[in-house]
LUMMARBA-581822 format. One line per 2 residues: number of its first residue (from 1); their letters; for each residue x, y, z of N, C-alpha, C, O. Coordinates in Angstrom, 1 decimal. Each point is the difference from the previous one (the first is absolute). Layout:
<recs>
NUM) A) X:Y:Z:X:Y:Z:X:Y:Z:X:Y:Z  ...
</recs>
This chain:
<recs>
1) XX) 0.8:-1.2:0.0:-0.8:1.2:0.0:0.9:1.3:0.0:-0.5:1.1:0.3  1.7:-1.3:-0.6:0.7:1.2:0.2:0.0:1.1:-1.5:0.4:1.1:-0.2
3) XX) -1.2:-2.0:-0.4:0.1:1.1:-1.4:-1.4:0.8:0.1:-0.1:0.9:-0.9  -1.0:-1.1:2.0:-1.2:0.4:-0.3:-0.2:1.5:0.8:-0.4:-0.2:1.2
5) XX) 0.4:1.2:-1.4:-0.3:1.3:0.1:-0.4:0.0:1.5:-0.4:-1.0:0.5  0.4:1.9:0.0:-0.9:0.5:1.0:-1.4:0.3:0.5:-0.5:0.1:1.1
7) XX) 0.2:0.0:-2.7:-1.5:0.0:-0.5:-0.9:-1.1:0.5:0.2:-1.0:-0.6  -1.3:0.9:1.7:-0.3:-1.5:0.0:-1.7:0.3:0.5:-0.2:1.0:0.7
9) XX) -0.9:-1.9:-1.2:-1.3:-0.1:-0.3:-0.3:-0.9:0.9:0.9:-0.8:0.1  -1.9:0.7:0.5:-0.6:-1.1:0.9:-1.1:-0.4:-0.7:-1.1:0.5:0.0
11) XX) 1.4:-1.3:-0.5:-1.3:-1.1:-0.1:-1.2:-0.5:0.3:0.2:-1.0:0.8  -1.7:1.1:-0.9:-0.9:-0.1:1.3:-1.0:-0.4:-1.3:-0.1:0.2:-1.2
13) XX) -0.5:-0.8:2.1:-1.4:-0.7:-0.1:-1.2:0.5:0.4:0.3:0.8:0.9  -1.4:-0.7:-1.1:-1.2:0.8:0.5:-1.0:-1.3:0.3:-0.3:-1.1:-0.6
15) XX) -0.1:1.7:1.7:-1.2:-1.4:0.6:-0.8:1.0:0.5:0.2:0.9:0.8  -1.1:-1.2:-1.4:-1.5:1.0:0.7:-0.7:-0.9:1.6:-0.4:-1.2:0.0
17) XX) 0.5:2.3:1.2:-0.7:-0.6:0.9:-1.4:0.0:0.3:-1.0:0.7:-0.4  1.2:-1.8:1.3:-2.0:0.4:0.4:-0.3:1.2:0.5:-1.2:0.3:0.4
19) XX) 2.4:0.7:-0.3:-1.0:1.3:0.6:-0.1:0.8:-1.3:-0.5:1.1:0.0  1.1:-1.7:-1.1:-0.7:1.1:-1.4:1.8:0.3:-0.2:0.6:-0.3:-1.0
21) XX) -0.3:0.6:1.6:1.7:0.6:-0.3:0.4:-0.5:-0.9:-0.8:-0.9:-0.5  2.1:1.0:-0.3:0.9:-0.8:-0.3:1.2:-0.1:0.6:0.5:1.0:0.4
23) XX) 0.4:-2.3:-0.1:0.9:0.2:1.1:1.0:-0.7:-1.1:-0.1:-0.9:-0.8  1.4:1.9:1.1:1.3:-0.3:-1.2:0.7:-1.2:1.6:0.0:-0.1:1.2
25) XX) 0.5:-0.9:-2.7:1.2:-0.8:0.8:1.4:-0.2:-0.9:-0.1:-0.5:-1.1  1.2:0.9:1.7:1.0:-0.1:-0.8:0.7:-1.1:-0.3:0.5:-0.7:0.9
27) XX) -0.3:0.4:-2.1:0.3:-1.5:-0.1:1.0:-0.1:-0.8:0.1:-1.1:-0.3  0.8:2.0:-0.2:1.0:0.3:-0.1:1.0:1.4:-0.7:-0.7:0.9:-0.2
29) XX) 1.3:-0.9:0.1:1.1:1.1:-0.7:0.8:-0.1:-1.3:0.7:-0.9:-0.3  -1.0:2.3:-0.5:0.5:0.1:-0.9:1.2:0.8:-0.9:-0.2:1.2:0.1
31) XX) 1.2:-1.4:-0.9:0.6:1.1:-0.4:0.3:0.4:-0.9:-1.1:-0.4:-0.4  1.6:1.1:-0.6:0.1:0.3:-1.0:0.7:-0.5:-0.9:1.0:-0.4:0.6
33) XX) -0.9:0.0:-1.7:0.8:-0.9:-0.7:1.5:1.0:-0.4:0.1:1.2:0.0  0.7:-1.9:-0.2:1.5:0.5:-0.1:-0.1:1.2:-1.1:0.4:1.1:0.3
35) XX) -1.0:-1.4:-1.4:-0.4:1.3:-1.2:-0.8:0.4:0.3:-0.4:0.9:-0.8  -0.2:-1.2:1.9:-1.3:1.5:0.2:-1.7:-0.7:-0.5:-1.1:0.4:0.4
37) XX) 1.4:-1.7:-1.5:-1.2:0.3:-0.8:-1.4:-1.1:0.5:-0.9:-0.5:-0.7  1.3:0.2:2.5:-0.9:-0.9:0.6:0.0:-0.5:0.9:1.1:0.5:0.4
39) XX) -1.5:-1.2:0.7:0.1:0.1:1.0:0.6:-1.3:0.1:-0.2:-0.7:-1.0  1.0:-0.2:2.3:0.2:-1.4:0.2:-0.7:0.1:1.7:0.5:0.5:0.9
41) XX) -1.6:-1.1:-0.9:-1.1:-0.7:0.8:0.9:-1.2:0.8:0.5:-1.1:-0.4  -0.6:1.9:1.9:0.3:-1.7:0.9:-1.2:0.2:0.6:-0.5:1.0:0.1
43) XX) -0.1:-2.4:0.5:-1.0:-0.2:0.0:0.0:-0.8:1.5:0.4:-1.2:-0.1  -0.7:1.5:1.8:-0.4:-0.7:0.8:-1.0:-0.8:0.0:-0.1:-0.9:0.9
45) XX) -0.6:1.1:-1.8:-1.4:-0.9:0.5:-0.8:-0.1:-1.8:0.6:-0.5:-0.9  -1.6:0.8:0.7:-0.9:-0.6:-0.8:-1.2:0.5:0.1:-0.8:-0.5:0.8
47) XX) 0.4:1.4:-1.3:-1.5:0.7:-0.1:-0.8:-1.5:-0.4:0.2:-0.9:-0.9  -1.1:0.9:1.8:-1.7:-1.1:-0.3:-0.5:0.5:-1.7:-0.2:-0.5:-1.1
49) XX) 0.3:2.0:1.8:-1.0:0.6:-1.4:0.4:0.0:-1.5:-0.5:0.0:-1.1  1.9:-0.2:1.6:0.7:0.2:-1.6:0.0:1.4:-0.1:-0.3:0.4:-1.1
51) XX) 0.6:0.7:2.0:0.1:1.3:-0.8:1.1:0.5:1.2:0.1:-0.5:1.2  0.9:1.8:-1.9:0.7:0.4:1.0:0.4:1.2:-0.3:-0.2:0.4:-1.2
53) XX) 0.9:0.7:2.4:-0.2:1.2:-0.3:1.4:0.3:0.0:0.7:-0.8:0.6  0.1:1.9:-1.2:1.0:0.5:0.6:0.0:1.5:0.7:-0.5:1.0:-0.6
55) XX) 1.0:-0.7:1.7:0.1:1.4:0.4:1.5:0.0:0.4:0.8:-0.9:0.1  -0.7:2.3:0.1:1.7:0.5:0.4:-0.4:-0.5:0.9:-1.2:0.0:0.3
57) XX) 2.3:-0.5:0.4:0.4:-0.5:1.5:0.5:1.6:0.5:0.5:1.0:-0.6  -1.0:-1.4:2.0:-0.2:0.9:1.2:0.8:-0.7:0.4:0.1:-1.2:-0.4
59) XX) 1.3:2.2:1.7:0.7:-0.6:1.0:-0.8:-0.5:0.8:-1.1:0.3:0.3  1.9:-1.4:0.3:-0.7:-0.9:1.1:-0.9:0.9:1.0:-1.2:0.0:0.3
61) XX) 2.4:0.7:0.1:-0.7:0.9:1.0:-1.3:0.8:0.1:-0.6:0.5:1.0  0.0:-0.5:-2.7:-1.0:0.6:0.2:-1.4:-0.9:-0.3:-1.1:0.5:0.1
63) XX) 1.4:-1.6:-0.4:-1.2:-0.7:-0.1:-0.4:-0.3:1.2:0.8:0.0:0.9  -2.2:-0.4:-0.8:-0.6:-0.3:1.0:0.3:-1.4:0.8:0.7:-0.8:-0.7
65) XX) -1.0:0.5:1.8:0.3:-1.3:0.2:-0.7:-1.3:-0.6:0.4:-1.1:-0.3  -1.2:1.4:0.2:-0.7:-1.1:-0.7:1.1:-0.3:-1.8:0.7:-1.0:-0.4
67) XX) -0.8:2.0:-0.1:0.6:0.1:-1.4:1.5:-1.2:0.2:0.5:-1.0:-0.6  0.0:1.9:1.7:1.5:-0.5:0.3:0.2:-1.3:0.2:1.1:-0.5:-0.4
69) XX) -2.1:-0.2:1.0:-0.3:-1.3:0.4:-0.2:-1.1:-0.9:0.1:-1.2:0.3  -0.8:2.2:-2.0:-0.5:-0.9:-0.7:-1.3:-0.6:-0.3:-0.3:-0.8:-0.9
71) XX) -0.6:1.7:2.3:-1.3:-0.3:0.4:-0.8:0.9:-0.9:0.5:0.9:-0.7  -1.7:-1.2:0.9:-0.9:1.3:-0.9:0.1:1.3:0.8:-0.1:0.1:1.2
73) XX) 0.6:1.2:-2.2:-0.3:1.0:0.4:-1.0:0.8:-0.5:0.0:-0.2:-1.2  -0.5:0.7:1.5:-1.5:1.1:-0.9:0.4:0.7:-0.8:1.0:0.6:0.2
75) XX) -1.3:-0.6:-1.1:0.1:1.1:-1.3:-1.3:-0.1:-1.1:-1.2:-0.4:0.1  2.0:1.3:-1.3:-1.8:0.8:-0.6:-0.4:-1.6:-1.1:0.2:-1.2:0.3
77) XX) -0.8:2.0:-1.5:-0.1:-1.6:-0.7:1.1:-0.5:-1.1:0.8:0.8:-0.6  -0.8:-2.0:0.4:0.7:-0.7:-0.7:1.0:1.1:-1.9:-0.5:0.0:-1.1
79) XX) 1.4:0.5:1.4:0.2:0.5:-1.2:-0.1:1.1:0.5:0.1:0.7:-1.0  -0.3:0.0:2.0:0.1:1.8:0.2:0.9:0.6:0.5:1.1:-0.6:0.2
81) XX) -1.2:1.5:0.0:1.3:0.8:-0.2:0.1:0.0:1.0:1.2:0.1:0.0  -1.6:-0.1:1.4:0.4:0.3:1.2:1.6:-1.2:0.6:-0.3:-1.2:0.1
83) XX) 0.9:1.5:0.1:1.2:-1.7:0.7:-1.0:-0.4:1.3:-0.6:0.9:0.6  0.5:-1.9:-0.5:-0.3:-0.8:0.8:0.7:-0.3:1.5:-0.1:-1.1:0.7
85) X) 0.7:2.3:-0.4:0.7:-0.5:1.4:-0.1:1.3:0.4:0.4:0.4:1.0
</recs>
């Protein structure tokens, strides 16, 4: 991983809960490809849904605990602009 940028995307999943929300889970991290023209996806886990999001990664420090853990954290809906932590 030493050729991969600083640049790095967190990977997340959207699971809609029973209170109506949607709750992002990160399931893994991504980076930029060496020429710029794509991303290389590592992947902890496995979306059910088959669908996955990328956002800029936030320092640790500022996600929520839930996020940090890996657990569902609250955020808007699937594909919106808001980051999810």
């Amino acid at each position: 991983m030493d050729d991969m940028s600083n640049e790095r995307y967190d990977v997340c999943t959207a699971r809609e809960g029973k209170d109506g929300k949607t709750h992002w889970i990160r399931i893994g991290t991504a980076y930029p490809t060496k020429n710029g023209n794509g991303l290389n996806i590592f992947f902890d886990a496995l979306p059910v849904n088959g669908r996955a999001a990328c956002f800029p990664a936030k320092k640790r420090d500022q996600r929520s605990d839930a996020a940090r853990g890996g657990e569902q954290a609250d955020g808007g809906s699937f594909g919106g602009d808001d980051i999810p932590y």
